[in-house]
N, C-alpha and C positions, 0 to 999 in steps of 0.2 A: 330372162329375168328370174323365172323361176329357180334355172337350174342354179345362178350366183346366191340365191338364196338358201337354197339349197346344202351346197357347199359352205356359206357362214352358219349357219344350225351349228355343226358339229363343233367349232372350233371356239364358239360360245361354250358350247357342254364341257367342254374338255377344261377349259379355263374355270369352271365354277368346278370341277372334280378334281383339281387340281390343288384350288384356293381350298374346300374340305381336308383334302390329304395335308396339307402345307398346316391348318390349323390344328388336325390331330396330332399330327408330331409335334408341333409345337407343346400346345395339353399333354400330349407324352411327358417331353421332356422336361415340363416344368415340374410333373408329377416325379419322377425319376430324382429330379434337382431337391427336391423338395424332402422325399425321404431316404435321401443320403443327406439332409441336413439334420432331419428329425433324429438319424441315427447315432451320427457324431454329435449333436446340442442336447438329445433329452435320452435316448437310448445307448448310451455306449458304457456309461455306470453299471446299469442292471445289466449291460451284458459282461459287461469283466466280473461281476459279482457272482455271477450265473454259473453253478456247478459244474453245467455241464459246456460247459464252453473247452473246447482242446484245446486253447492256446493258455489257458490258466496254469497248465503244470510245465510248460517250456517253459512259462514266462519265470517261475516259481525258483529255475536251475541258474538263471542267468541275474539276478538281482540279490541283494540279500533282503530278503522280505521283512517287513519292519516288525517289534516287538510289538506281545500286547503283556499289560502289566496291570495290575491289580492298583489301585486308589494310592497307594501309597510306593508305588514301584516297582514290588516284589515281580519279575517277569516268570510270567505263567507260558510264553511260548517265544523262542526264536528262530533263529538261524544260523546252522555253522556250516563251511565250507569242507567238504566232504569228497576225496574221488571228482575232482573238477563239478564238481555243483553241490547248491544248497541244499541242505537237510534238515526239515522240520525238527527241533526238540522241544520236548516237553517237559517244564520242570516242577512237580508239585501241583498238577493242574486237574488230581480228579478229582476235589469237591468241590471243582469247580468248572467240571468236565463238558456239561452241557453247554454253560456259558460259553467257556470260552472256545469249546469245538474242537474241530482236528481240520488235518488234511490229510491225502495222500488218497483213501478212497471217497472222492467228492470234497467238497466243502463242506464243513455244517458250524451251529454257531457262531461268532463272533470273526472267525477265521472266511465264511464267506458270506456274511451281512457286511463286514468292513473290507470284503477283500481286497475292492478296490484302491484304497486307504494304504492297506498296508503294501499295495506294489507301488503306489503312487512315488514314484522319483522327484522332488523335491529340489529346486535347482538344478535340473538332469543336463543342461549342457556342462555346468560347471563340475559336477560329481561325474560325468562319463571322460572330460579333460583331468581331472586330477586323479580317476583312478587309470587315467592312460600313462601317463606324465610320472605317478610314485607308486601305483598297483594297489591303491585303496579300494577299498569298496566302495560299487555305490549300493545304496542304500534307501528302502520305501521309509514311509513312516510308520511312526510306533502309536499302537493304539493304550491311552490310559485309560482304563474300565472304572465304574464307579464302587465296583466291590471291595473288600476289604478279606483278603486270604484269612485273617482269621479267626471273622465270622463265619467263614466260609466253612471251616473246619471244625469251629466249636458246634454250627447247627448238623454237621453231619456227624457228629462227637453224640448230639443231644438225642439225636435220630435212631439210634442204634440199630438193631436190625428190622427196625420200619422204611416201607416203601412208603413215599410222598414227598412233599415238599415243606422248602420255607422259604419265606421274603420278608424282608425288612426293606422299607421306605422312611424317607425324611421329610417328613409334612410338611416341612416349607421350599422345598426344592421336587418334589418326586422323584430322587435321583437312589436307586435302589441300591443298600448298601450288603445286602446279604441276597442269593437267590440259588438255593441250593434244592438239588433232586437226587432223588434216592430210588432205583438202585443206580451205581454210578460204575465208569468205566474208564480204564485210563487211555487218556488220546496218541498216546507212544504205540502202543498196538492195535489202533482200527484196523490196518489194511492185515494185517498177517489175523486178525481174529475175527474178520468180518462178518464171516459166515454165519460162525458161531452168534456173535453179538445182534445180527440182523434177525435173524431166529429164536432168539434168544424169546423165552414169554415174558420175563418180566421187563420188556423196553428199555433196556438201560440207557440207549441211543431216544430215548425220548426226554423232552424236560417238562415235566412234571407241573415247573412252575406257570410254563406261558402256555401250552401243552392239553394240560391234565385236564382233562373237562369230570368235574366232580360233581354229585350229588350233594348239596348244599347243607342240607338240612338245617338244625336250628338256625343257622346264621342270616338265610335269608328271612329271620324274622324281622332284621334288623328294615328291609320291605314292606313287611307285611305291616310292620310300626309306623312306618311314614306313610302309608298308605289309609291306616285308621284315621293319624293327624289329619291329613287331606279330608278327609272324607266321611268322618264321624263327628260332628262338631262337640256331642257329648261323652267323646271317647273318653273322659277321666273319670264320668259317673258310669260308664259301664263294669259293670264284676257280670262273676260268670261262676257259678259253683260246680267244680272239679272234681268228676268222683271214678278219675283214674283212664274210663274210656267213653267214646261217643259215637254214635252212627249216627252220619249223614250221609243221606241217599242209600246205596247201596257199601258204601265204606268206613268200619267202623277204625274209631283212632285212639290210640292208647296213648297215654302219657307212658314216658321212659320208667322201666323195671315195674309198668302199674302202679304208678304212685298219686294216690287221690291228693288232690293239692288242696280242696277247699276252696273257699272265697275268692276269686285272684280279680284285680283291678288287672292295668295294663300294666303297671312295675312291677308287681308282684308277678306277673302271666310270664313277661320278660324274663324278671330273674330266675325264676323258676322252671325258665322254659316251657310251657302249658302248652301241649301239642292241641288240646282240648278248647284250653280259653283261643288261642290262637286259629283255632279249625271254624269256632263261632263268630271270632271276629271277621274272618276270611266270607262267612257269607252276608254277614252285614255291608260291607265293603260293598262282595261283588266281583267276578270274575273283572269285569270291563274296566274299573276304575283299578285294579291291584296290578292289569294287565299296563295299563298308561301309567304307574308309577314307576312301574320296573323299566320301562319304554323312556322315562324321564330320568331315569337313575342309570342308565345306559347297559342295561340289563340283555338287553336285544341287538345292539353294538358292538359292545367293548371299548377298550381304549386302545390307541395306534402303540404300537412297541418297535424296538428295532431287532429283537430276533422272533420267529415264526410263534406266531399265538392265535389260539383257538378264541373264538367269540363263544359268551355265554347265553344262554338261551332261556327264555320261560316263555313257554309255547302256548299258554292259553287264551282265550278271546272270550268276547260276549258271548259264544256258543259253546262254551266249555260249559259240562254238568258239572252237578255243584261234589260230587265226587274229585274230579278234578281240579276242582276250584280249593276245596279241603287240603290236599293232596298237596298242592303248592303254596298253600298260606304256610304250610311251616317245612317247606322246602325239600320234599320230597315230590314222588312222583317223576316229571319228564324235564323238571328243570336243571340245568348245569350250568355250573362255575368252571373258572379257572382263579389255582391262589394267584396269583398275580395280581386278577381280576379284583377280589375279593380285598388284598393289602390298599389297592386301589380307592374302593368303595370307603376302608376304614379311613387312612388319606383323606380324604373328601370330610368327613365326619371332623376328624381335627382341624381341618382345615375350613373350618366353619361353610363348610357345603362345598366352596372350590376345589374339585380334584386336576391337578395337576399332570400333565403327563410324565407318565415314569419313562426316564431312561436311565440307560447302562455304558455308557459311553461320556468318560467327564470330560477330556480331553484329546487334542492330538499335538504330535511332538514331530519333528521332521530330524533331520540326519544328525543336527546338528544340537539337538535336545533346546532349541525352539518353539514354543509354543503359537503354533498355525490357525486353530480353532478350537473354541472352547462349548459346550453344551448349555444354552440359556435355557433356565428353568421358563417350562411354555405353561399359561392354563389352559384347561383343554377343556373343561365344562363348569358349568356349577349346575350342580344336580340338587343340592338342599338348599332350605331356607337358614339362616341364620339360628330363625329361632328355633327349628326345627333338628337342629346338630347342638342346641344347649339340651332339648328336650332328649334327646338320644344319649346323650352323655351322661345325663341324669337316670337312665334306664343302664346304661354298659356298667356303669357303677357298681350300679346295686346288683350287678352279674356276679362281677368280684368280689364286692364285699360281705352281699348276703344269699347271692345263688347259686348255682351251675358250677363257677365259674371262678370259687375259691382256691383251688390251686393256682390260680396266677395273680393273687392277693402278692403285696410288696412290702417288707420294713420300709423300701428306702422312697417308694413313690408310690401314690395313684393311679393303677391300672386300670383302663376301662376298655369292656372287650363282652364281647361274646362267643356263648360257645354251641358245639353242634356234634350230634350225634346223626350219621346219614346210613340208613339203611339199605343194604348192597345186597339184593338178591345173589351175585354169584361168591358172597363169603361173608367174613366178619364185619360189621359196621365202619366206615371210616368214617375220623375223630377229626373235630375243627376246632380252631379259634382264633377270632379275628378279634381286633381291639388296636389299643395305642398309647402311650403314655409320655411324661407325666398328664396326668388329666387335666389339670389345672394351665398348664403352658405344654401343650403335645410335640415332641420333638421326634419321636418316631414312631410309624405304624408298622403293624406284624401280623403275617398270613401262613397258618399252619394249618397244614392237614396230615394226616398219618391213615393211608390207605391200607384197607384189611388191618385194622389195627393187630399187634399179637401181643399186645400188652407189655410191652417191653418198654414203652413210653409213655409219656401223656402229653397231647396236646397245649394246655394251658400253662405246663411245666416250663416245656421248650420254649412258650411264646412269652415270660415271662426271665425267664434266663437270657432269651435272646434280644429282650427292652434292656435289662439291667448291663449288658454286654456291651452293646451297643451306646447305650447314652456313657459309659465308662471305656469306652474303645481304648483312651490311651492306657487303659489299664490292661489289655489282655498281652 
């Protein structure tokens, strides 16, 4: 008896290490099943878009890869049949070079954020039968960008030989009509100049616009303003007398060129830009509460874009000295922008505190100049209060008409804007101005900065020429 007992033991064991083995392959394979779904249903986009993928440039000789074209058509890049395959051309596309990218060595903007898009075959059993049947091409679709060639070229006309940026947004859409960076390169010779351009110090292959993480200065007082509103309830009886410089803590702060301002309330401190009144207001405030504005302004975020952009930063907390706290109430110190960011934030402001998501991308068009999808204008936060973008507007005003900010005064409209001088340890100050116009009914916001300025521009100039251009497009 024993020994049949014996003898059943093992063949029990074997059955339940059998049942284990049968349920981890199962678990295997469902695992296995599972991320070859995950791959084709949610991963297979970003992997076509993905630079470094090798089947992007075989793919690239056997298709004609679809246009992308400027707002209004003007094609900025396609495809010609070359020696048995396609070949990239570029027509007209370097003020608009970072936009809209290149290929040949890797992908980069809009050539491989959309790449998928533009290999995308469009009817593909029916275009691979008709180009069997009469030797037609087939053909991806064509991407239509929301910019406008030439705004594209008047802001790099206005730019002259300043590195920086510009943007132009439509406050009621966020759909960006101008976004040009300076120095620029043209995308017909990435791969034969690459070395060079890779090397290159001034980043030509960088964009500036989504990119450029700047030094703010005056503009993020436009912060440091909604911050007092929150948080000062008798911020319109405060003044502050200005007498050029101040030390707080261990950091003393000059107003620009040492200029004693005098008396200044919060308009006056504003239009005058009061590095002084503003460094006072900053401890009033309070590191913690200027830190939760900027937090609430999406300062610490950004906004989602569709080509690669840099998040803006103000690094300070309840444990920041009040050097620090000085330091970034009028936007120097460790805090960074990007214009983009920045066009953004003005956006927001005309747009009675709803900032919108900006994109770059209005349409798409398939083989047949068919319209497949279209870019719905999304909102993406609201960061101000109503009353609080009437009260701002009342302050960017009086930038332009009685401060700072009188080069971007208008015969024909209403500018209101701010502007900013940011102090750049490893050279010449770079020069801002954000605003939007008309003030009265805002149709377009503008984000300019001019890195290492050399004097060859002015900020306020451009951002002013570039409202006046832009609300008159069909005139350029």
């Amino acid at each position: 008896m024993r020994d049949r007992k014996t003898d059943k033991e093992p063949a029990k064991g074997s059955r339940k290490s059998m049942k284990r083995v049968s349920a981890m392959i199962i678990v295997m394979f469902a695992v296995c099943v599972g991320y070859i779904v995950k791959i084709v249903a949610v991963d297979s986009e970003d992997m076509i878009i993905n630079s470094y993928n090798p089947r992007i440039s075989s793919a690239d000789t056997s298709i004609k890869r679809g246009d992308i074209k400027d707002i209004d058509g003007y094609v900025f890049a396609t495809s010609e049949y070359q020696d048995g395959k396609y070949v990239r051309k570029y027509n007209g596309a370097e003020t608009s070079c970072q936009v809209v990218g290149y290929t040949g060595a890797g992908k980069y903007g809009i050539e491989a954020s959309e790449n998928f898009t533009l290999q995308n075959i469009d009817s593909e059993l029916f275009q691979r039968l008709k180009s069997f049947l009469t030797g037609s091409e087939v053909m991806g679709d064509s991407v239509y960008l929301t910019i406008d060639k030439d705004l594209q070229d008047l802001a790099t006309r206005l730019m002259q030989t300043n590195k920086g940026a510009v943007v132009v947004e439509e406050v009621s859409t966020g759909r960006i009509l101008c976004m040009v960076s300076k120095p620029q390169f043209d995308p017909q010779t990435v791969t034969e100049n690459w070395d060079s351009l890779k090397n290159d110090e001034t980043s030509p292959l960088l964009n500036r616009s989504t990119q450029g993480l700047y030094t703010p200065g005056s503009v993020f007082k436009i912060v440091t303003a909604v911050s007092a509103l929150r948080n000062m309830p008798d911020v319109y009886d405060f003044s502050y007398d200005c007498v050029s410089e101040e030390t707080f803590e261990n950091k003393v702060i000059h107003c620009f060129n040492n200029k004693a301002h005098g008396t200044q309330n919060i308009i006056q401190g504003f239009a005058n830009s009061c590095n002084c009144f503003f460094s006072e207001i900053g401890t009033k405030i309070g590191a913690e509460a200027l830190r939760k504005t900027a937090d609430e302004m999406l300062f610490n975020s950004g906004v989602e874009f569709e080509l690669n952009s840099s998040v803006p930063s103000v690094p300070i907390d309840g444990t920041s000295s009040e050097s620090e706290l000085v330091e970034t109430s009028i936007g120097q110190g460790k805090t960074t922008v990007t214009p983009l960011f920045m066009a953004c934030v003005a956006q927001a402001i005309a747009n009675n505190g709803i900032m919108l998501k900006p994109y770059i991308v209005d349409h798409i068009e398939n083989y047949s100049g068919i319209t497949v999808s279209t870019t719905i204008p999304e909102q993406y936060a609201q960061i101000l209060t109503s009353d609080e973008c009437s009260q701002l507007k009342e302050m960017m005003i009086s930038v332009v008409n009685e401060g700072t900010g009188f080069n971007a005064k208008s015969d024909y409209f209403q500018v209101a804007g701010k502007t900013g001088t940011a102090e750049n340890p490893g050279g010449s100050d770079h020069l801002w101005f954000v605003g939007f116009a008309p003030a009265d009914n805002p149709q377009y916001a503008v984000s300019v900065v001019l890195e290492n300025n050399d004097g060859s521009a002015n900020a306020s100039v451009i951002a002013r020429k570039m409202l006046y251009n832009t609300i008159n497009r069909d005139e350029l």
